[in-house]
C-alpha positions in Angstrom: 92.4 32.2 72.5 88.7 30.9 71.1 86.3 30.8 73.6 85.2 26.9 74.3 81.5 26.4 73.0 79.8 25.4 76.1 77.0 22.8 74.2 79.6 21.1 72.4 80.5 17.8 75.0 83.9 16.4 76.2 84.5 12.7 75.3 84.7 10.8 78.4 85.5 6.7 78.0 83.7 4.2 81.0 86.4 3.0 82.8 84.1 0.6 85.4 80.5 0.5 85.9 79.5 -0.7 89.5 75.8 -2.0 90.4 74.4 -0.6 93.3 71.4 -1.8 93.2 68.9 -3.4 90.8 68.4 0.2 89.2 70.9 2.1 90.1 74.8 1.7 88.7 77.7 4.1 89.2 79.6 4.5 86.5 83.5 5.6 86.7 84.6 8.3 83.8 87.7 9.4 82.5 87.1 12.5 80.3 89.6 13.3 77.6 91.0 16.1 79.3 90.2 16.9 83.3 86.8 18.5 84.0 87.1 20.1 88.0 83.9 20.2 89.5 83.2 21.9 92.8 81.0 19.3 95.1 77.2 19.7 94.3 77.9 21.2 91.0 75.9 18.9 88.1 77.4 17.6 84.1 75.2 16.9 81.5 76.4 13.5 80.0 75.5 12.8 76.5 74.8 9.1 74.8 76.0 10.2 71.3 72.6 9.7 69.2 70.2 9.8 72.1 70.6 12.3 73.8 71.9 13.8 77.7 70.9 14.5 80.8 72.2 16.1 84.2 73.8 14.3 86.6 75.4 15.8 89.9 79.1 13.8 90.3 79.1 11.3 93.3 82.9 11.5 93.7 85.6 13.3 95.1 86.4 16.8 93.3 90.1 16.1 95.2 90.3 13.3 92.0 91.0 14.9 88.7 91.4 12.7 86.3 88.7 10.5 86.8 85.3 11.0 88.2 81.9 9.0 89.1 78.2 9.7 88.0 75.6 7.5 90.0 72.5 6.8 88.0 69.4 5.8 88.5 67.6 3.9 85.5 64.0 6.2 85.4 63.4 6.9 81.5 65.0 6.7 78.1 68.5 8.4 78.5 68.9 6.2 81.6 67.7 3.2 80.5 70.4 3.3 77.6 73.2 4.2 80.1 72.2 1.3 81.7 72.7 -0.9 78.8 76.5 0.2 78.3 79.5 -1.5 78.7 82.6 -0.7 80.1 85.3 1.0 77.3 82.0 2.9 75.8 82.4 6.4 74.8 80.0 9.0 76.2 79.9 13.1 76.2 80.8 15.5 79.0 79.9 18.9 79.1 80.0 21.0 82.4 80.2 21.8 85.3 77.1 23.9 85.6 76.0 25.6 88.8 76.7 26.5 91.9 77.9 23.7 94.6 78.3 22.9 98.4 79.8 26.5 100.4 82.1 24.5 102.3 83.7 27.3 103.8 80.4 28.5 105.0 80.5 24.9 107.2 83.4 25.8 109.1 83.4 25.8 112.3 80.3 23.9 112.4 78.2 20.4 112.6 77.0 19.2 109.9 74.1 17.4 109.2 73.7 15.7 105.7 70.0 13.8 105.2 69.8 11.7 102.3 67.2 9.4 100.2 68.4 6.7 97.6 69.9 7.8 94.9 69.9 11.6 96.4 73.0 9.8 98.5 75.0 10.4 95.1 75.6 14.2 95.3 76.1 13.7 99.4 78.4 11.1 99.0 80.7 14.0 96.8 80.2 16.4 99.9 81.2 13.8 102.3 84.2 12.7 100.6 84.9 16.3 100.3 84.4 17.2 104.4 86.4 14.1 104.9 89.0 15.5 103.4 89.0 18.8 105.7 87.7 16.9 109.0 89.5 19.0 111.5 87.4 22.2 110.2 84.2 21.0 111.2 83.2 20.4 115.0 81.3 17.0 113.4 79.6 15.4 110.7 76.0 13.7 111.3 75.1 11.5 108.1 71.4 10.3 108.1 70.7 8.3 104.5 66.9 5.9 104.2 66.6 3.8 101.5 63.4 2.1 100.6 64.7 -1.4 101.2 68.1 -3.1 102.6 68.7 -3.9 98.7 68.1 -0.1 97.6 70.9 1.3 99.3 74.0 2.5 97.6 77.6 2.1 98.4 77.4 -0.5 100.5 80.7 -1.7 100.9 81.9 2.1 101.7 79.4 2.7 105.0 81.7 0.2 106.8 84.9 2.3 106.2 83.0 5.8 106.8 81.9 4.5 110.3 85.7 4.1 111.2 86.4 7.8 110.5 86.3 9.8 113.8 83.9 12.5 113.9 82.1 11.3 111.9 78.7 9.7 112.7 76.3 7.6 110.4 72.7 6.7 110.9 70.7 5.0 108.7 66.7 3.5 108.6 64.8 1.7 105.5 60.9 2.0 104.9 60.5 -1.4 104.9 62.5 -4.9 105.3 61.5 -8.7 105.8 63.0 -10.9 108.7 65.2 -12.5 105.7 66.7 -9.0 105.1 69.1 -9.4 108.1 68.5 -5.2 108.8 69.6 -4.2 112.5 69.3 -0.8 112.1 66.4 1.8 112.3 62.8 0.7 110.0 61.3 4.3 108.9 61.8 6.7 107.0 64.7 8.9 106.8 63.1 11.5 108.9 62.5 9.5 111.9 67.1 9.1 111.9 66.5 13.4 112.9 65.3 12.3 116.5 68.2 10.3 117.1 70.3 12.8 116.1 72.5 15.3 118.8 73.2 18.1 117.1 73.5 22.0 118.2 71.4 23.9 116.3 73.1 27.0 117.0 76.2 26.3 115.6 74.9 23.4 112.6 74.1 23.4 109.1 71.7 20.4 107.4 72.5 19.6 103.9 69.4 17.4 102.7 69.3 15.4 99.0 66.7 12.9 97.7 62.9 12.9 96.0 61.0 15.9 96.4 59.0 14.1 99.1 61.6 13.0 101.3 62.9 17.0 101.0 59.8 18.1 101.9 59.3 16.4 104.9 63.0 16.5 106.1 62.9 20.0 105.6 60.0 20.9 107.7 60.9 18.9 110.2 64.6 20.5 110.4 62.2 23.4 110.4 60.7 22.2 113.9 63.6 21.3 115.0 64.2 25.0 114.8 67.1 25.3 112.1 67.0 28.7 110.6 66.1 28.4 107.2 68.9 30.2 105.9 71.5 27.0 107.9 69.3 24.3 105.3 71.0 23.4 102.4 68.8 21.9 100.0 70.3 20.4 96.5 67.3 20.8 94.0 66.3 18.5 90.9 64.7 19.8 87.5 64.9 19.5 84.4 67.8 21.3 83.5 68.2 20.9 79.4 70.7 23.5 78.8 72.6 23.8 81.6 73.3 27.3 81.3 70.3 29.2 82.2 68.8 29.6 78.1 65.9 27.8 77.9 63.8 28.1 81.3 63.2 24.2 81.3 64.3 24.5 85.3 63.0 27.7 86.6 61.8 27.6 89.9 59.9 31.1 90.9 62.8 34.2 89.7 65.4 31.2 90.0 66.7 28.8 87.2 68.6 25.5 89.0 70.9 25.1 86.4 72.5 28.5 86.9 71.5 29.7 90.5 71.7 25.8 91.8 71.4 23.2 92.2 72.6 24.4 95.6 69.9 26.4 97.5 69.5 27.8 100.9 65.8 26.5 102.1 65.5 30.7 102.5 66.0 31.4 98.8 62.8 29.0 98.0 60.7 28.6 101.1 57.9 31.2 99.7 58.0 29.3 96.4 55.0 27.4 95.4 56.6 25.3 93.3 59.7 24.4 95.5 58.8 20.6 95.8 56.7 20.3 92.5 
């Protein structure tokens, strides 16, 4: 049998393209032929005669045959996306990386801290622990956006909250008295103080900018998580996806290959961990 060449992409049509917010739009994409992804692994997607970029699936990996990419419009590739319509052909080529250790989280709490669009690869993980809820002892999900209007999945947050064991917090930066917010105003980190969780027996699983990681990190840090229970999902620029051209490297690491998954012990003594 000929081995697959792993640049060449998979044709994938846009079955529905869902606005989350003014600059962010999920897009819904059936491949050709079925690409399983573990949760937290990452696709490149290709805009034949543009170019690609990576994008970490937002959906279910218990869903085959069709799968969700949430994007955030921030430069050319995304800006083009953007501009699609629904039926549109694009590429597929992946999964690269490594994703989520579930099994790891048995047993355990978990505690999954998310920024805007970082809420895209920890909505996959969610799904996926929803799927296995009787093997975790609880999920905690803390998500900040920067306004009312800038979060995503709105209209799912309502049905999460039903799901027993399952507890969601959730704080903006900012909001006017027309925004109608009744939740927590801060950011993400101040959610980690309303929080119960045992630290003994809990893993953290934080997504979002490099910022937001930073300071979520340390304070799980103070809150005395062991570095090695922090889960960190790390962004780059991964061009190849396979580890070849050293576009992603972060200190003996290359996200592409060894992540985007890391433990906050693989990187903590990197000085370019939140660059």
């Amino acid at each position: 049998m000929q081995k697959m060449n792993p640049y060449i992409p998979v044709e994938a049509k846009i079955e529905k393209i869902i606005t989350e917010t003014p600059n962010i739009k999920t897009f819904v994409l059936r491949p050709k032929e079925p690409i399983p992804f573990a949760t937290g692994q990452f696709v490149q997607i290709t805009v034949p005669g543009f170019g690609e970029a990576p994008f970490t699936p937002s959906s279910s990996p218990y869903v085959k045959e069709i799968f969700d990419v949430t994007i955030m419009k921030v430069g050319k590739v995304t800006e083009i996306l953007h501009n699609l319509k629904e039926g549109q052909i694009l590429g597929v080529r992946g999964p690269y990386g490594n994703g989520y250790p579930i099994e790891k989280f048995y047993g355990k709490e978990v505690l999954i801290v998310g920024g805007g669009v970082g809420m895209a690869p920890l909505r996959s993980l969610l799904l996926t622990l929803i799927e296995q809820m009787d093997k975790f002892k609880k999920i905690v999900l803390c998500y900040g956006a920067r306004t009312p209007e800038d979060i995503v999945y709105k209209p799912l947050f309502p049905e999460w909250k039903k799901i027993q064991g399952l507890e969601i917090l959730r704080s903006v930066d900012k909001c006017s008295p027309y925004d109608k917010w009744h939740e927590t105003t801060g950011v993400v980190t101040c959610l980690l103080d309303k929080t119960k969780v045992d630290i003994n027996n809990s893993v953290a699983v934080v997504c979002g900018p490099p910022i937001m990681m930073k300071f979520t990190t340390l304070k799980l840090v103070d809150m005395k998580f062991k570095p090695e229970n922090i889960y960190l999902s790390m962004e780059r620029n991964m061009s190849c996806g396979l580890g070849k051209c050293g576009h992603c490297a972060i200190g003996p690491y290359f996200v592409c290959k060894d992540g985007p998954v890391f433990t906050y012990e693989q990187l903590k003594d990197e000085p370019e961990v939140w660059a």
